[in-house]
N, C-alpha and C positions, 0 to 999 in steps of 0.2 A: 601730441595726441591728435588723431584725427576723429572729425564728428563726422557722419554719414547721416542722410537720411534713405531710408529702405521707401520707395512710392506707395501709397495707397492701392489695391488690386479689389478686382472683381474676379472672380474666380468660379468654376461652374463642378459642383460635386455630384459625379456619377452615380454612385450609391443613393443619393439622397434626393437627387434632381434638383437643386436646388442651386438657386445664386448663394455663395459666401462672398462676403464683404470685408476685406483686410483694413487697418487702420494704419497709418505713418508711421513707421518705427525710426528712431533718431538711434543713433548708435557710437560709443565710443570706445574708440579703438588704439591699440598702445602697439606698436613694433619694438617688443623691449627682449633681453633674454628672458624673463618669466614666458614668455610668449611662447619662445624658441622650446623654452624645456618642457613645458606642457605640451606640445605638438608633441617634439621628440620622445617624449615620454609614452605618450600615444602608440604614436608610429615604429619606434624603434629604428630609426635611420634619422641620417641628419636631413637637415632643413636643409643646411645650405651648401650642402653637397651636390656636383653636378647630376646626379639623378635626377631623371623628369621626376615631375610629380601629376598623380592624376587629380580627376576635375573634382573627387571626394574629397581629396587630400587640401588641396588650395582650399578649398570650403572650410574644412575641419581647422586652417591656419586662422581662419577669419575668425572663427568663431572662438580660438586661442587669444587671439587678442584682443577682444570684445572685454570692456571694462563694465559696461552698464549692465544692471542688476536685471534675472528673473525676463531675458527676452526668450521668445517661442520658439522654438527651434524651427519652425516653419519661416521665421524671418527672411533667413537664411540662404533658403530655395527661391526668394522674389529679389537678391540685389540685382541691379541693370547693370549695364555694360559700363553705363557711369559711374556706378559704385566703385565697381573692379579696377575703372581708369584710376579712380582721387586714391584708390587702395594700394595702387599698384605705382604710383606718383609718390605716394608717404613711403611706402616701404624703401622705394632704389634713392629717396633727398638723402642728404648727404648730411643736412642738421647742425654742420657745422660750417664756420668759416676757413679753418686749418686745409692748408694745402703742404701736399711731399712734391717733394723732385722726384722722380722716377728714376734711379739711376739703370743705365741697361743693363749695366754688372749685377744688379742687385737678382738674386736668383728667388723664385717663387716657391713656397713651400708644398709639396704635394701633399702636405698632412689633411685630412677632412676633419672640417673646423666641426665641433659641436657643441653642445652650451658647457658639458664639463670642462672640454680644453677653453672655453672663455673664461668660466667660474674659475680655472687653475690659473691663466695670464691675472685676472682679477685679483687673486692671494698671493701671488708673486711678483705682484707691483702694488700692493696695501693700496687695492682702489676699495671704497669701504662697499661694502653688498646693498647697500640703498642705489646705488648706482646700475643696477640691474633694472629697472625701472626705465631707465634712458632710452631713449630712441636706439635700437639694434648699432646704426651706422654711425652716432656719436659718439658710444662706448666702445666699438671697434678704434675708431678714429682715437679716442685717450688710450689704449691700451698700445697702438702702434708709438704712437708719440711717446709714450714712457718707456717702450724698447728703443726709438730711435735715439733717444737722450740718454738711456743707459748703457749706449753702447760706446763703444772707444770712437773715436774721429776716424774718418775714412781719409785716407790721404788719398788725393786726389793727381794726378801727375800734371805739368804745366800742359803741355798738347792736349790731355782731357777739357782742362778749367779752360783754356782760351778754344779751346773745339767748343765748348758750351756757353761762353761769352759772345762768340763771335754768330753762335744760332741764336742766342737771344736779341741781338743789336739786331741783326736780320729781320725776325721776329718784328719788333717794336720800330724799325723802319717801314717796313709794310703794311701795319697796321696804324700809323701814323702818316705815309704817303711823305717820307724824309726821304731826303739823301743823304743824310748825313745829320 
């Protein structure tokens, strides 16, 4: 969960002539699939599909993951560019400490992910639905890991495994300042 605070504003109303005075809004915010399908739901395209998205659209995400109760939809229109940075920091963390090998072989899916195809990897690996709740990037991360483990062993050929031994010894030479 990320807490924000929205700044305090002076604001000047046209119609009214008048100063309005905004007060500190604290805000808390979840990068979870509930998030994802409430957008989508919205929008009718995927989130995280390579499609831009406009500056309504990024707004309307925030206000998707917004957990605290009864805030003014004017909030909204005042986050700083700080807001956006600690927002946009939570969303792309990683949340976990699990790391993959990238193998080169391994081929990328061109399917566009969206929260149904999560919620179907979700029922077809019995991750239980409270887990929808998780940070977006940690329940991606348990659903990859419960294909990687379901899958049969990848044989790997010797000239692969010592091709990638012999970059990693490189690797941890260099960054240790060894020769050996």
């Amino acid at each position: 969960m990320l807490i924000i605070t929205v700044p305090a504003a002076e604001l000047w109303d046209e119609i009214h002539e008048e100063f309005i005075y905004t007060k500190e809004q604290t805000l808390q915010l979840e990068h979870s699939l509930v998030s994802l399908s409430k957008w989508e739901s919205k929008w009718n395209k995927a989130f995280l599909g390579r499609q831009e998205k406009t500056e309504e659209e990024i707004l309307d995400y925030v206000r998707c993951m917004t957990l605290t109760q009864n805030v003014d939809p004017k909030v909204y229109t005042r986050l700083s560019a700080d807001n956006y940075s600690q927002i946009n920091a939570y969303i792309e963390a990683p949340m976990t400490a699990t790391f993959f090998y990238d193998d080169k072989q391994s081929k990328r899916s061109r399917e566009t992910v969206t929260s149904e195809l999560i919620y179907y990897w979700m029922i077809s690996y019995n991750i239980p639905v409270e887990f929808q709740k998780w940070h977006l990037n940690r329940l991606l991360t348990l659903i990859r890991v419960c294909n990687v483990k379901n899958s049969p062993p990848n044989k790997t050929s010797k000239r692969e495994l010592m091709s990638r031994n012999t970059a990693l010894n490189a690797a941890r030479r260099k960054r240790l300042n060894s020769k050996g």
